[in-house]
C-alpha positions as CSV (number, residue, x, y, z in Angstrom):
1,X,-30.5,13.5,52.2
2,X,-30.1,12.4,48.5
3,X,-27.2,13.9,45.9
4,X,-28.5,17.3,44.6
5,X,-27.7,18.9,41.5
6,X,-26.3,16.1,39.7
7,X,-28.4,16.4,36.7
8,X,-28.5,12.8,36.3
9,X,-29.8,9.3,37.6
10,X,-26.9,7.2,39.2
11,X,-29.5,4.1,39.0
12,X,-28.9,4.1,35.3
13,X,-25.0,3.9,35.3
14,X,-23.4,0.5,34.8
15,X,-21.9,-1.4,37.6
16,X,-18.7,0.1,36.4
17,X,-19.9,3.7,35.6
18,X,-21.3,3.7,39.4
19,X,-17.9,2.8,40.7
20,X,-16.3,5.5,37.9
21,X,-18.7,8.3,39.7
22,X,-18.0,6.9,43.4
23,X,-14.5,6.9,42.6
24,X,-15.0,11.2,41.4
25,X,-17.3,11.6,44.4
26,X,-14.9,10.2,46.7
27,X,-11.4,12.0,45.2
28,X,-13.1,15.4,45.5
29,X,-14.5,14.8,49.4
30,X,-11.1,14.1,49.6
31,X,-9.4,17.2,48.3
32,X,-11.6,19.4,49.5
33,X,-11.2,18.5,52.9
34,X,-8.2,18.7,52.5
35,X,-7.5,22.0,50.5
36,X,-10.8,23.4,50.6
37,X,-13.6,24.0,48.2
38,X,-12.2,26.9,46.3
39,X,-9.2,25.5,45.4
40,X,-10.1,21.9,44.7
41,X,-10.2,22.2,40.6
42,X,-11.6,19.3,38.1
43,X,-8.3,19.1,36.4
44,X,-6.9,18.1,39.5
45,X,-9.5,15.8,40.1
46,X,-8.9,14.0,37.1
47,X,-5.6,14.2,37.8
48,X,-5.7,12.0,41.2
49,X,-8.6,10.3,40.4
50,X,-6.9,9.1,37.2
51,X,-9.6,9.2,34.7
52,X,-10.2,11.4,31.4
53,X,-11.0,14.3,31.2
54,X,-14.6,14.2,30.1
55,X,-15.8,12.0,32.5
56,X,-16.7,14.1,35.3
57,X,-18.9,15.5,32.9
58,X,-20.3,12.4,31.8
59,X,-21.7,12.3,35.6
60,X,-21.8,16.0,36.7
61,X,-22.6,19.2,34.3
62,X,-19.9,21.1,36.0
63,X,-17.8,21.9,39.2
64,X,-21.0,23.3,41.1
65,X,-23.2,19.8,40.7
66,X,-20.0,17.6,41.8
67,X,-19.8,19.7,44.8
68,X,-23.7,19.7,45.7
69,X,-22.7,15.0,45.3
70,X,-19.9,15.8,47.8
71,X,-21.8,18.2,49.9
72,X,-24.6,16.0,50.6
73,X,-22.3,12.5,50.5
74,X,-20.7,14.1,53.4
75,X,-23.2,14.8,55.4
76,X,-25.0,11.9,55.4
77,X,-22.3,10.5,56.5
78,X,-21.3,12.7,58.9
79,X,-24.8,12.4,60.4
80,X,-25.2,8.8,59.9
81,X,-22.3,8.6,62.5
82,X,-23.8,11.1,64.8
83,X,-27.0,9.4,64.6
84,X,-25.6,6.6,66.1
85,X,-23.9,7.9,68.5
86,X,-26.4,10.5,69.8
87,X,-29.2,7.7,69.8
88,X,-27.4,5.7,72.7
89,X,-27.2,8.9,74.9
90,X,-29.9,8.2,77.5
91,X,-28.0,9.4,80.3
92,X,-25.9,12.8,81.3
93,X,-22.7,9.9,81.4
94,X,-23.7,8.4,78.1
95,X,-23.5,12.4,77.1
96,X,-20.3,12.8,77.9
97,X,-19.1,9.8,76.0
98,X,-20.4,11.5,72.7
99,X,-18.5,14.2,73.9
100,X,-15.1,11.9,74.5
101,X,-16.0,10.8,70.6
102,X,-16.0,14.0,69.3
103,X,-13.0,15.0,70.9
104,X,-11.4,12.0,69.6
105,X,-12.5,12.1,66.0
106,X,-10.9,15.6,65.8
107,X,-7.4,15.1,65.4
108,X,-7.9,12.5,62.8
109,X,-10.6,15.2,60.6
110,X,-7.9,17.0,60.4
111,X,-9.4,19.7,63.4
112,X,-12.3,20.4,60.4
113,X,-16.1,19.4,60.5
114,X,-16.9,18.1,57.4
115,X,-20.4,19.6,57.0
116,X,-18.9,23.0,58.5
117,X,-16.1,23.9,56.7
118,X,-17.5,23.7,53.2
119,X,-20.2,25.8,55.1
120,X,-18.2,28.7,55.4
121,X,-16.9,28.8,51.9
122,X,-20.0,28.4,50.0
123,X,-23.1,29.4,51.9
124,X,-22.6,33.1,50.3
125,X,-21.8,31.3,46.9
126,X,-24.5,28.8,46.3
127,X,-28.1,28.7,47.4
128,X,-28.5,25.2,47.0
129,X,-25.4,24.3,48.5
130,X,-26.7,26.4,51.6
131,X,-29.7,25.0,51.7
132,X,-28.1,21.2,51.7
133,X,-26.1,22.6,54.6
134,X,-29.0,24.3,56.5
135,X,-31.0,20.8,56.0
136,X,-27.6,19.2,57.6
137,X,-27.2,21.3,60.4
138,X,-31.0,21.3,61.0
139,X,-31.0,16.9,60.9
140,X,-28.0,17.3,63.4
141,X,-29.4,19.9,65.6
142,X,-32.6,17.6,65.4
143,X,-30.8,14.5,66.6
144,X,-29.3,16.3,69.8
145,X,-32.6,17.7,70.5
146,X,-34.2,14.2,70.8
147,X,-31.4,12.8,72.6
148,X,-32.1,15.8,75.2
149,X,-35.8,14.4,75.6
150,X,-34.8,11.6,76.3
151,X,-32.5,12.8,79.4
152,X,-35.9,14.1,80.2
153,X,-38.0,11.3,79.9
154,X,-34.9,9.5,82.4
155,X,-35.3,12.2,84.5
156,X,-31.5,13.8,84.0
157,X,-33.0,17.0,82.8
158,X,-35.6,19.2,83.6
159,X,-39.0,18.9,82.1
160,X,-39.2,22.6,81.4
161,X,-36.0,22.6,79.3
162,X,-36.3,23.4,75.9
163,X,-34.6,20.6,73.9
164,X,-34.5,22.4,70.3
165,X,-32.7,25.6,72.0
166,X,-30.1,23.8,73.9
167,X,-29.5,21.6,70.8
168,X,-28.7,24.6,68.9
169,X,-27.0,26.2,71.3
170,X,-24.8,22.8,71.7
171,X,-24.3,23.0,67.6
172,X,-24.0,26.4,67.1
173,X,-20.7,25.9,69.7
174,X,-19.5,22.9,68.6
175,X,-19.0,24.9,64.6
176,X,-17.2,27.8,66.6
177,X,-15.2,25.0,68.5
178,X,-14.9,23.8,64.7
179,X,-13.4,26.9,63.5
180,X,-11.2,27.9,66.0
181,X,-9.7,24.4,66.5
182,X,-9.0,24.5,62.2
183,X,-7.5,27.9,62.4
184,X,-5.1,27.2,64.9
185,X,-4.9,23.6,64.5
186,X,-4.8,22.7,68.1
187,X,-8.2,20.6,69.9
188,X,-8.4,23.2,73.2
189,X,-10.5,25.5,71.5
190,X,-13.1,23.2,70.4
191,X,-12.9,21.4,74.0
192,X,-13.5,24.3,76.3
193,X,-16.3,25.5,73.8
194,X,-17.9,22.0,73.9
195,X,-17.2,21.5,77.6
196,X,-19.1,25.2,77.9
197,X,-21.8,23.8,76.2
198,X,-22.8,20.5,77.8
199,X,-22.0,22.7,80.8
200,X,-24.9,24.6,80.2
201,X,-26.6,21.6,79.4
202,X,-26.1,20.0,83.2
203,X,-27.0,23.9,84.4
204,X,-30.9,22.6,83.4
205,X,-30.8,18.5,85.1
206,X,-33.3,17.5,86.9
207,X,-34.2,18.3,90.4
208,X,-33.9,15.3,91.7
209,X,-29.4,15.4,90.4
């Protein structure tokens, strides 16, 4: 999923000006994960990325086309990892070890899904930020669908299950998990609504479990 809304080739920057626009890229993922998208400003991204004032506008024609580079930095990363992960899952056990990483990932993301939480702040705001995020989600429900086929092709799930629904229904309650856990800051809510899901998941294995 490339940058959108950039405005501008990064193939053309210098060596140095790439590392200059990482750098911006980088310091705003930062803060907004941290802070959140609404209150993450360009002065303070000059500010603790240590750089003049113009240049994020040498790189980015305002606030909106920074965020769109973050937005879509993020989630490739984010499902570049769950890629990964989800393509060694060839078995209900190897399922619940993508569940154990999860889990374990969550403390240190600070109890907030990257591609998630920027989802609730902006999908109301900006179309092409929403339809970044919809592509996201959609890659990641994508992933989990195929890793589902292949617990049918093994024989772990039923042939009659519907990959794509259960995938979204794993997603759609791993972002409430998301939520919940952020709000409160504490992982149980996003364990019992993940457990819930790959319970539902096992409610469809194969005959022969």
């Amino acid at each position: 999923m490339p940058g959108q809304g950039s405005g501008r080739d990064p193939s053309r920057h210098t060596a140095r000006g790439a590392a200059t626009r990482d750098r911006i890229v980088a310091t705003t993922a930062d803060l907004m994960h941290r802070q959140g998208v609404a209150a993450t400003t360009l002065d303070q991204v000059v500010d603790t990325c240590d750089v003049s004032k113009s240049q994020p506008y040498h790189y980015f024609p305002d606030k909106e086309a920074l965020v769109a580079e973050v937005i879509a930095v993020q989630a490739n990363r984010v499902l570049s990892a769950q890629k990964q992960l989800l393509e060694q899952v060839r078995s209900m056990r190897e399922l619940e070890k993508w569940r154990d990483a999860l889990v374990a990932n969550l403390g240190m993301a600070g109890y907030r899904c990257p591609v998630g939480s920027p989802a609730t702040e902006l999908a109301g705001r900006s179309d092409s930020a929403r339809r970044t995020l919809s592509g996201a989600f959609g890659t990641w429900t994508g992933d989990v669908a195929s890793a589902f086929v292949r617990l049918q092709e093994s024989g772990e799930l039923r042939s009659g299950a519907v990959t794509e629904d259960l995938a979204l229904e794993v997603v759609a309650a791993l972002q409430g998990g998301y939520l919940l856990a952020e709000t409160m800051q504490d992982e149980q809510p996003f364990v019992l609504a993940l457990d819930m899901a790959l319970g539902w998941v096992k409610a469809h294995a194969g005959e022969d479990r």
